[in-house]
mmCIF file of the N, C-alpha and C atoms, coordinates in Angstrom:
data_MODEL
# 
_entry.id   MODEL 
# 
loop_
_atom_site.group_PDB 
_atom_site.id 
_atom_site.type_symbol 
_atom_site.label_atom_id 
_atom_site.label_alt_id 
_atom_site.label_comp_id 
_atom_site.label_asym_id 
_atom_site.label_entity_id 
_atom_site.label_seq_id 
_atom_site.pdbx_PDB_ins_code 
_atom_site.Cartn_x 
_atom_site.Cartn_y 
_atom_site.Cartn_z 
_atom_site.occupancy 
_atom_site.B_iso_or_equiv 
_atom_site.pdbx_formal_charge 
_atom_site.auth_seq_id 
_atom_site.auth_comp_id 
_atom_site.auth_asym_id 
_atom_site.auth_atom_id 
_atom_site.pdbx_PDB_model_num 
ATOM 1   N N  . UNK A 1 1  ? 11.427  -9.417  -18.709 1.00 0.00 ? 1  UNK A N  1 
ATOM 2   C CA . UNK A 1 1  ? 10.625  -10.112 -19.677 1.00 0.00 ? 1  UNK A CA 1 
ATOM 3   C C  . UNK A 1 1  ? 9.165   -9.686  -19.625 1.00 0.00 ? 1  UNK A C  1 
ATOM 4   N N  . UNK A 1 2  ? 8.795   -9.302  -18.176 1.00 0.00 ? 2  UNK A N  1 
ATOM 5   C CA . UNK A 1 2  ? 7.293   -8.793  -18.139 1.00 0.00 ? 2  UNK A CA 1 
ATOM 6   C C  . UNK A 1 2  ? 7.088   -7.772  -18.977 1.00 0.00 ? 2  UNK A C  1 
ATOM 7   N N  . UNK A 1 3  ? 7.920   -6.819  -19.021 1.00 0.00 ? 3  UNK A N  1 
ATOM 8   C CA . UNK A 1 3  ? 7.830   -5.359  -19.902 1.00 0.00 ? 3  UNK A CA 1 
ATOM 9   C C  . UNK A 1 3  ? 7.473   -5.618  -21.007 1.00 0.00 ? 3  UNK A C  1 
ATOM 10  N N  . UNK A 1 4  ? 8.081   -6.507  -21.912 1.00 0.00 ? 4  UNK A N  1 
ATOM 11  C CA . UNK A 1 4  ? 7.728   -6.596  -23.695 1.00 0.00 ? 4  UNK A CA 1 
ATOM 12  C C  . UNK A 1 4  ? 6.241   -6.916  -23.508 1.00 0.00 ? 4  UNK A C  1 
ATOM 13  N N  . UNK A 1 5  ? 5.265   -7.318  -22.780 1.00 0.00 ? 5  UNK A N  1 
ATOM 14  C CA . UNK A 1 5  ? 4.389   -7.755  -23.281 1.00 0.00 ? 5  UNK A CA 1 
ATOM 15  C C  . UNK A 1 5  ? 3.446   -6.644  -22.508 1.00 0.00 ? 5  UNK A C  1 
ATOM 16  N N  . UNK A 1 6  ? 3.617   -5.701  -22.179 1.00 0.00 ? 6  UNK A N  1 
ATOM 17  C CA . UNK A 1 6  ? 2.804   -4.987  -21.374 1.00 0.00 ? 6  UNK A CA 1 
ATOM 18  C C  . UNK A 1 6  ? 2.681   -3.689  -22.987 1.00 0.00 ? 6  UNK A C  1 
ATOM 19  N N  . UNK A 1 7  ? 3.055   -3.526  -23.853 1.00 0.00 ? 7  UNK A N  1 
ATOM 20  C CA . UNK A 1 7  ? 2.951   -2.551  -24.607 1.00 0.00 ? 7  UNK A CA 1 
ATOM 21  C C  . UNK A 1 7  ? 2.014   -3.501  -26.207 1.00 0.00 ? 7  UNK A C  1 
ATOM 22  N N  . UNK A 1 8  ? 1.713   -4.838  -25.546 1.00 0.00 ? 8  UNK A N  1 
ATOM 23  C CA . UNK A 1 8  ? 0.926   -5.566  -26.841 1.00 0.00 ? 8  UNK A CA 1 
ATOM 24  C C  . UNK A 1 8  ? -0.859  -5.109  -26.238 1.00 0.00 ? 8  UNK A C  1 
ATOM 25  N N  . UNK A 1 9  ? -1.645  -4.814  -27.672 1.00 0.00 ? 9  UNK A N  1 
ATOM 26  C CA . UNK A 1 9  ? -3.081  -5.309  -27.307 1.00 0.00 ? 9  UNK A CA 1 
ATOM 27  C C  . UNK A 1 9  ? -3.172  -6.837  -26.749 1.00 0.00 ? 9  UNK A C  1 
ATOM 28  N N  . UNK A 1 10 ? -4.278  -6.938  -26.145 1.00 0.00 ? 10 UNK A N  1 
ATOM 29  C CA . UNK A 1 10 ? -4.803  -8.512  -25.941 1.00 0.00 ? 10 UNK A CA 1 
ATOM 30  C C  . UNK A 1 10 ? -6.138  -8.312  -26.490 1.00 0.00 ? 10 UNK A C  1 
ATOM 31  N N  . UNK A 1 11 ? -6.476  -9.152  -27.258 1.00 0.00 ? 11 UNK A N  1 
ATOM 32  C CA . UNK A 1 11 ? -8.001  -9.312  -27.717 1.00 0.00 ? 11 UNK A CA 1 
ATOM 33  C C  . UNK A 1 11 ? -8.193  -9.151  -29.087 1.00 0.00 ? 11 UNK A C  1 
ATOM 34  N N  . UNK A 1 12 ? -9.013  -8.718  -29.629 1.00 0.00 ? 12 UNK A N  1 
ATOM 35  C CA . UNK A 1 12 ? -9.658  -8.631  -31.028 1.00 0.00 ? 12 UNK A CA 1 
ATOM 36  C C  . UNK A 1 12 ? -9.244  -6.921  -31.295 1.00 0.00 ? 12 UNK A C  1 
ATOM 37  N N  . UNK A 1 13 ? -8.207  -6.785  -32.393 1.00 0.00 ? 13 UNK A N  1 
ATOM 38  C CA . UNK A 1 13 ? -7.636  -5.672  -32.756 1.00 0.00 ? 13 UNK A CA 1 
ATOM 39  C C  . UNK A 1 13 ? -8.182  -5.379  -34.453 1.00 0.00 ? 13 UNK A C  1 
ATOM 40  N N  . UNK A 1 14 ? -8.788  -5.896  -35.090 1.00 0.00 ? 14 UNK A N  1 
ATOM 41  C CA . UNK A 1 14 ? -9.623  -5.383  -36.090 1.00 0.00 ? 14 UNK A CA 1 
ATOM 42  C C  . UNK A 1 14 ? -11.333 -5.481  -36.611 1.00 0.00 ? 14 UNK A C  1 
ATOM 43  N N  . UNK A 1 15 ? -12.058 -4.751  -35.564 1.00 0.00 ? 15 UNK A N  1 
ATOM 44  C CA . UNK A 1 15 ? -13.272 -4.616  -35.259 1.00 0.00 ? 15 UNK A CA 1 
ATOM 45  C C  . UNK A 1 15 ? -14.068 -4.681  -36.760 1.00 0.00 ? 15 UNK A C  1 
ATOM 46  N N  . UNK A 1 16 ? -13.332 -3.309  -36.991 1.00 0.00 ? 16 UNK A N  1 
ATOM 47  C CA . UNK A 1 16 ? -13.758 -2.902  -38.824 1.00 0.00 ? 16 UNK A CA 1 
ATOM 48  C C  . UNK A 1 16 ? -13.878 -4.122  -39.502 1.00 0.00 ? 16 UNK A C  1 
ATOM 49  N N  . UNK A 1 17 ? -13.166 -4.933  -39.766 1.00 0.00 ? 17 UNK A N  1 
ATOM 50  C CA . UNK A 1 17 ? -12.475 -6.226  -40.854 1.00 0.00 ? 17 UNK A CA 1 
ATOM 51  C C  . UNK A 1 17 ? -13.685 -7.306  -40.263 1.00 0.00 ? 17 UNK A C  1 
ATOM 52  N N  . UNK A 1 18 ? -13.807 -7.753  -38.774 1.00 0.00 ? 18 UNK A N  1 
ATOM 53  C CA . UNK A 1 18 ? -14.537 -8.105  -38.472 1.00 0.00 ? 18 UNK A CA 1 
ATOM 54  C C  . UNK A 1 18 ? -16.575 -7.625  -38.729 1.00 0.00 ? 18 UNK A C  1 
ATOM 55  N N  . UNK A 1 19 ? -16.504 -6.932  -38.680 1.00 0.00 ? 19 UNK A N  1 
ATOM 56  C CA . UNK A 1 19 ? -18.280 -5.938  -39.240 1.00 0.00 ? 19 UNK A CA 1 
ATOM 57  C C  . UNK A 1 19 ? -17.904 -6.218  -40.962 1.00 0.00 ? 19 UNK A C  1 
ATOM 58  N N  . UNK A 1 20 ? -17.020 -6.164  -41.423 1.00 0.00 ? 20 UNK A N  1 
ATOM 59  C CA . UNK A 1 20 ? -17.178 -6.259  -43.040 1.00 0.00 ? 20 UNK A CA 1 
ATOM 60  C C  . UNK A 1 20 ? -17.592 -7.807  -43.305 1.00 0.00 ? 20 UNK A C  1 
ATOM 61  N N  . UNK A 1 21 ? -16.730 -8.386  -42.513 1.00 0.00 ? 21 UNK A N  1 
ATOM 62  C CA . UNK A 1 21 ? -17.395 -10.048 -42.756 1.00 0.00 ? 21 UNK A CA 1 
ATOM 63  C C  . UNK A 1 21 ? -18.423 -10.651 -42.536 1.00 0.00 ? 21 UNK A C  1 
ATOM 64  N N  . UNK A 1 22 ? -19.029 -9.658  -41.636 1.00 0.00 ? 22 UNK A N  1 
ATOM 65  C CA . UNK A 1 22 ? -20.301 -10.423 -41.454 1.00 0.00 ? 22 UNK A CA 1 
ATOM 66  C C  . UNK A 1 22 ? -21.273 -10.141 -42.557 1.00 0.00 ? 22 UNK A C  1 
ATOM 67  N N  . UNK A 1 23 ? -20.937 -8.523  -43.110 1.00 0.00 ? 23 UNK A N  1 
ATOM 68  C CA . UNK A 1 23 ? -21.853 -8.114  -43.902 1.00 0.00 ? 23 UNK A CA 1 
ATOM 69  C C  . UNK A 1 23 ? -22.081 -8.550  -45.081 1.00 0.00 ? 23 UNK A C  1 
ATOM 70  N N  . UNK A 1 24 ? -20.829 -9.193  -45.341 1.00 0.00 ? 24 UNK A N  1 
ATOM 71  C CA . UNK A 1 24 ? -20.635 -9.811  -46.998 1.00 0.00 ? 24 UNK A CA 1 
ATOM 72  C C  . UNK A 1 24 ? -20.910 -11.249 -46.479 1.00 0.00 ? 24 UNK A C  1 
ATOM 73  N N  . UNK A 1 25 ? -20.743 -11.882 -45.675 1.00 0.00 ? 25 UNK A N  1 
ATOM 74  C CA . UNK A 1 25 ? -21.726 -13.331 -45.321 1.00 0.00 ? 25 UNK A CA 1 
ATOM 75  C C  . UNK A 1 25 ? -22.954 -12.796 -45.270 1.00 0.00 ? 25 UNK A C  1 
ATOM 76  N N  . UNK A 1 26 ? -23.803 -12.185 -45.145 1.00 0.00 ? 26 UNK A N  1 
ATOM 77  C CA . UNK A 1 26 ? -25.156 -11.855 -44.950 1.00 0.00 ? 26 UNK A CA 1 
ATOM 78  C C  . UNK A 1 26 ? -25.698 -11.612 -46.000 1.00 0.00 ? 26 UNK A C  1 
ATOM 79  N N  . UNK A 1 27 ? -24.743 -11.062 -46.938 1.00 0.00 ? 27 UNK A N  1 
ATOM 80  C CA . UNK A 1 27 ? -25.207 -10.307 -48.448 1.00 0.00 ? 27 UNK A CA 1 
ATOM 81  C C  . UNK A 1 27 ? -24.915 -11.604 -49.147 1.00 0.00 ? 27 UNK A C  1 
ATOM 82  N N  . UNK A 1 28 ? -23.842 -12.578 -48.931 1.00 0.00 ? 28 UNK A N  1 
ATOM 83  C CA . UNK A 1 28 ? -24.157 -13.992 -49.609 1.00 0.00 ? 28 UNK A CA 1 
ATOM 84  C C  . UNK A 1 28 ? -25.045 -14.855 -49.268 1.00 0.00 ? 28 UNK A C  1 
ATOM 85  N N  . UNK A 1 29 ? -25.601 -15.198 -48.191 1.00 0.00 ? 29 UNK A N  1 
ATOM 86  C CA . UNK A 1 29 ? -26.570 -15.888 -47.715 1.00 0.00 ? 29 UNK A CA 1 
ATOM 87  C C  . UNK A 1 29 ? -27.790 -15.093 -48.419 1.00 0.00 ? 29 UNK A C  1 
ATOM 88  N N  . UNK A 1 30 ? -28.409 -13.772 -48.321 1.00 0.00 ? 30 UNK A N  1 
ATOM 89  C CA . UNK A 1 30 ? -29.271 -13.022 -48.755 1.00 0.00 ? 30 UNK A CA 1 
ATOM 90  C C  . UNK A 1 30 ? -29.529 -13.574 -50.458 1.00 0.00 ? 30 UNK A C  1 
ATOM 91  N N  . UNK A 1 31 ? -28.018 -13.442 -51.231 1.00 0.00 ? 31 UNK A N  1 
ATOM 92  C CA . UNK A 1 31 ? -28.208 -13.783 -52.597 1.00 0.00 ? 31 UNK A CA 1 
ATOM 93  C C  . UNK A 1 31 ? -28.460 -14.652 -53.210 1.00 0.00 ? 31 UNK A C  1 
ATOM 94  N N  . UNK A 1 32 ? -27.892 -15.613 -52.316 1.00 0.00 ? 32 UNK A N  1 
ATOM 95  C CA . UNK A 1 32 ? -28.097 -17.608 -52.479 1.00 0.00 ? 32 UNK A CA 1 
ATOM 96  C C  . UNK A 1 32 ? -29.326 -17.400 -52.399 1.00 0.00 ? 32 UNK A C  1 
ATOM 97  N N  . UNK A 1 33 ? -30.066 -17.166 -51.636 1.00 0.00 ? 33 UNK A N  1 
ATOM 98  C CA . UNK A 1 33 ? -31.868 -17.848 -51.400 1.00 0.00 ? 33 UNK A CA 1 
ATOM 99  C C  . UNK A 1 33 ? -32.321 -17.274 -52.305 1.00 0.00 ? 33 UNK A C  1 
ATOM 100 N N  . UNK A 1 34 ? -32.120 -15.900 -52.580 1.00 0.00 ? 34 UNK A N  1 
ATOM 101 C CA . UNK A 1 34 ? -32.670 -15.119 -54.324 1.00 0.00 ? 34 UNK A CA 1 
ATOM 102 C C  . UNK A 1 34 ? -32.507 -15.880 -55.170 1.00 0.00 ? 34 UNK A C  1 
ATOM 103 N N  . UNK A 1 35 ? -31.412 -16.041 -55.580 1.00 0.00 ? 35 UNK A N  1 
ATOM 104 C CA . UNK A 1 35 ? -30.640 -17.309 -56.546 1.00 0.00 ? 35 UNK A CA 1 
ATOM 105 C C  . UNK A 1 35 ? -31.841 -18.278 -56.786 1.00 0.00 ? 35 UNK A C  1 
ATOM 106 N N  . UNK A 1 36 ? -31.466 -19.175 -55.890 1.00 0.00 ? 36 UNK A N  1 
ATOM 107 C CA . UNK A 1 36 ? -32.468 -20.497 -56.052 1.00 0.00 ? 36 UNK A CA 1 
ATOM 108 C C  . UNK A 1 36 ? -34.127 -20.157 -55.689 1.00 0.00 ? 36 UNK A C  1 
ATOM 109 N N  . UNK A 1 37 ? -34.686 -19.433 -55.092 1.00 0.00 ? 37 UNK A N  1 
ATOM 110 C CA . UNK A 1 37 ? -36.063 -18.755 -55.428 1.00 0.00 ? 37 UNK A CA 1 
ATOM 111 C C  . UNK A 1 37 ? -36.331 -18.720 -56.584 1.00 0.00 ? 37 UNK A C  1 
ATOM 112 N N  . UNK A 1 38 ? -35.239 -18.127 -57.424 1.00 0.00 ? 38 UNK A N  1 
ATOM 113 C CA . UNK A 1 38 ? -35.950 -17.599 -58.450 1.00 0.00 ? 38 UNK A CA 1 
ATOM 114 C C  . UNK A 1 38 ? -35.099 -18.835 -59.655 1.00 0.00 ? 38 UNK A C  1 
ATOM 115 N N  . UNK A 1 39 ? -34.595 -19.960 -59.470 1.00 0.00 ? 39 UNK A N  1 
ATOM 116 C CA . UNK A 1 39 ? -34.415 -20.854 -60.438 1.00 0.00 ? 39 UNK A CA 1 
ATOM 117 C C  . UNK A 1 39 ? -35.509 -21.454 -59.755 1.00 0.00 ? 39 UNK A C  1 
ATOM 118 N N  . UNK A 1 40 ? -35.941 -21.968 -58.929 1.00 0.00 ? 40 UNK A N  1 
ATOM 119 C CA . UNK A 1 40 ? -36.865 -22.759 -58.617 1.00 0.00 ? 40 UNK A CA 1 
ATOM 120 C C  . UNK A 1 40 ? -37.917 -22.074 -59.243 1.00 0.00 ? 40 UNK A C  1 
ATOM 121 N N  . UNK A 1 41 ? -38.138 -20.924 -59.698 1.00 0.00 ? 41 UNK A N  1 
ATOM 122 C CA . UNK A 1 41 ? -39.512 -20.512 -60.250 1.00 0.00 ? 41 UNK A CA 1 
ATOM 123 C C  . UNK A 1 41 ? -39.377 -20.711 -61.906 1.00 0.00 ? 41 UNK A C  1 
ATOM 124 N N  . UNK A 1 42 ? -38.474 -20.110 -62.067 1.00 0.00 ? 42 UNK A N  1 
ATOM 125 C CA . UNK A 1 42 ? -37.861 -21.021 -63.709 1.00 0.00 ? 42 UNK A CA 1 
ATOM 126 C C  . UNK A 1 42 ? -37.671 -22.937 -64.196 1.00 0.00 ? 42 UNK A C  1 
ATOM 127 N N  . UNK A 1 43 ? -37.732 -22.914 -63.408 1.00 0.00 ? 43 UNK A N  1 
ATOM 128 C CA . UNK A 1 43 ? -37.356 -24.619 -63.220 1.00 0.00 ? 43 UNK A CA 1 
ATOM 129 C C  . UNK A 1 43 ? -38.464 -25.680 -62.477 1.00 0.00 ? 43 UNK A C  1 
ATOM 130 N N  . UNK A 1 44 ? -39.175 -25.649 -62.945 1.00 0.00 ? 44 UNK A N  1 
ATOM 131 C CA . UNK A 1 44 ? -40.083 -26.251 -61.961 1.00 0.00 ? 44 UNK A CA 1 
ATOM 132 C C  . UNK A 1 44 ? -39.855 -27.854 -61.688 1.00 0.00 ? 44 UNK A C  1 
ATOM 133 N N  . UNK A 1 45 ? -39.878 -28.647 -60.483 1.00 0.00 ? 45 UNK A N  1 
ATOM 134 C CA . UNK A 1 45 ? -39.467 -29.749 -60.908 1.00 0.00 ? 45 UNK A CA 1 
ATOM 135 C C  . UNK A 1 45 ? -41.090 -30.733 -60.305 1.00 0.00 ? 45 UNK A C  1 
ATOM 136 N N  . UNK A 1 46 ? -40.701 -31.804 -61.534 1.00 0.00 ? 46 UNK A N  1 
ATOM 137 C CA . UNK A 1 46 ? -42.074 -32.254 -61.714 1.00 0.00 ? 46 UNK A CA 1 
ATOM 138 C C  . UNK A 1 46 ? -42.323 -34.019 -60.987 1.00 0.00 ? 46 UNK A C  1 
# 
């Protein structure tokens, strides 16, 4: 039974997939604050 598990990774097996997510959370967070920057400059509230 020891054998089957000696030929598995252990740990985090998609590095790539992982770096893409952060980048597209970063590029949404980045766009949101643009977003509302710039309605808040259109929109002024009184």
């Amino acid at each position: 039974m020891a054998e089957k598990n000696e030929g598995k990774k252990k740990g985090f097996e998609a590095p790539g997939t992982f770096a893409l997510v952060f980048i597209f959370f970063a590029w949404f967070v980045i766009m949101y604050i643009i977003a509302w920057t710039s309605l808040s400059r259109v929109w002024p509230v009184q």
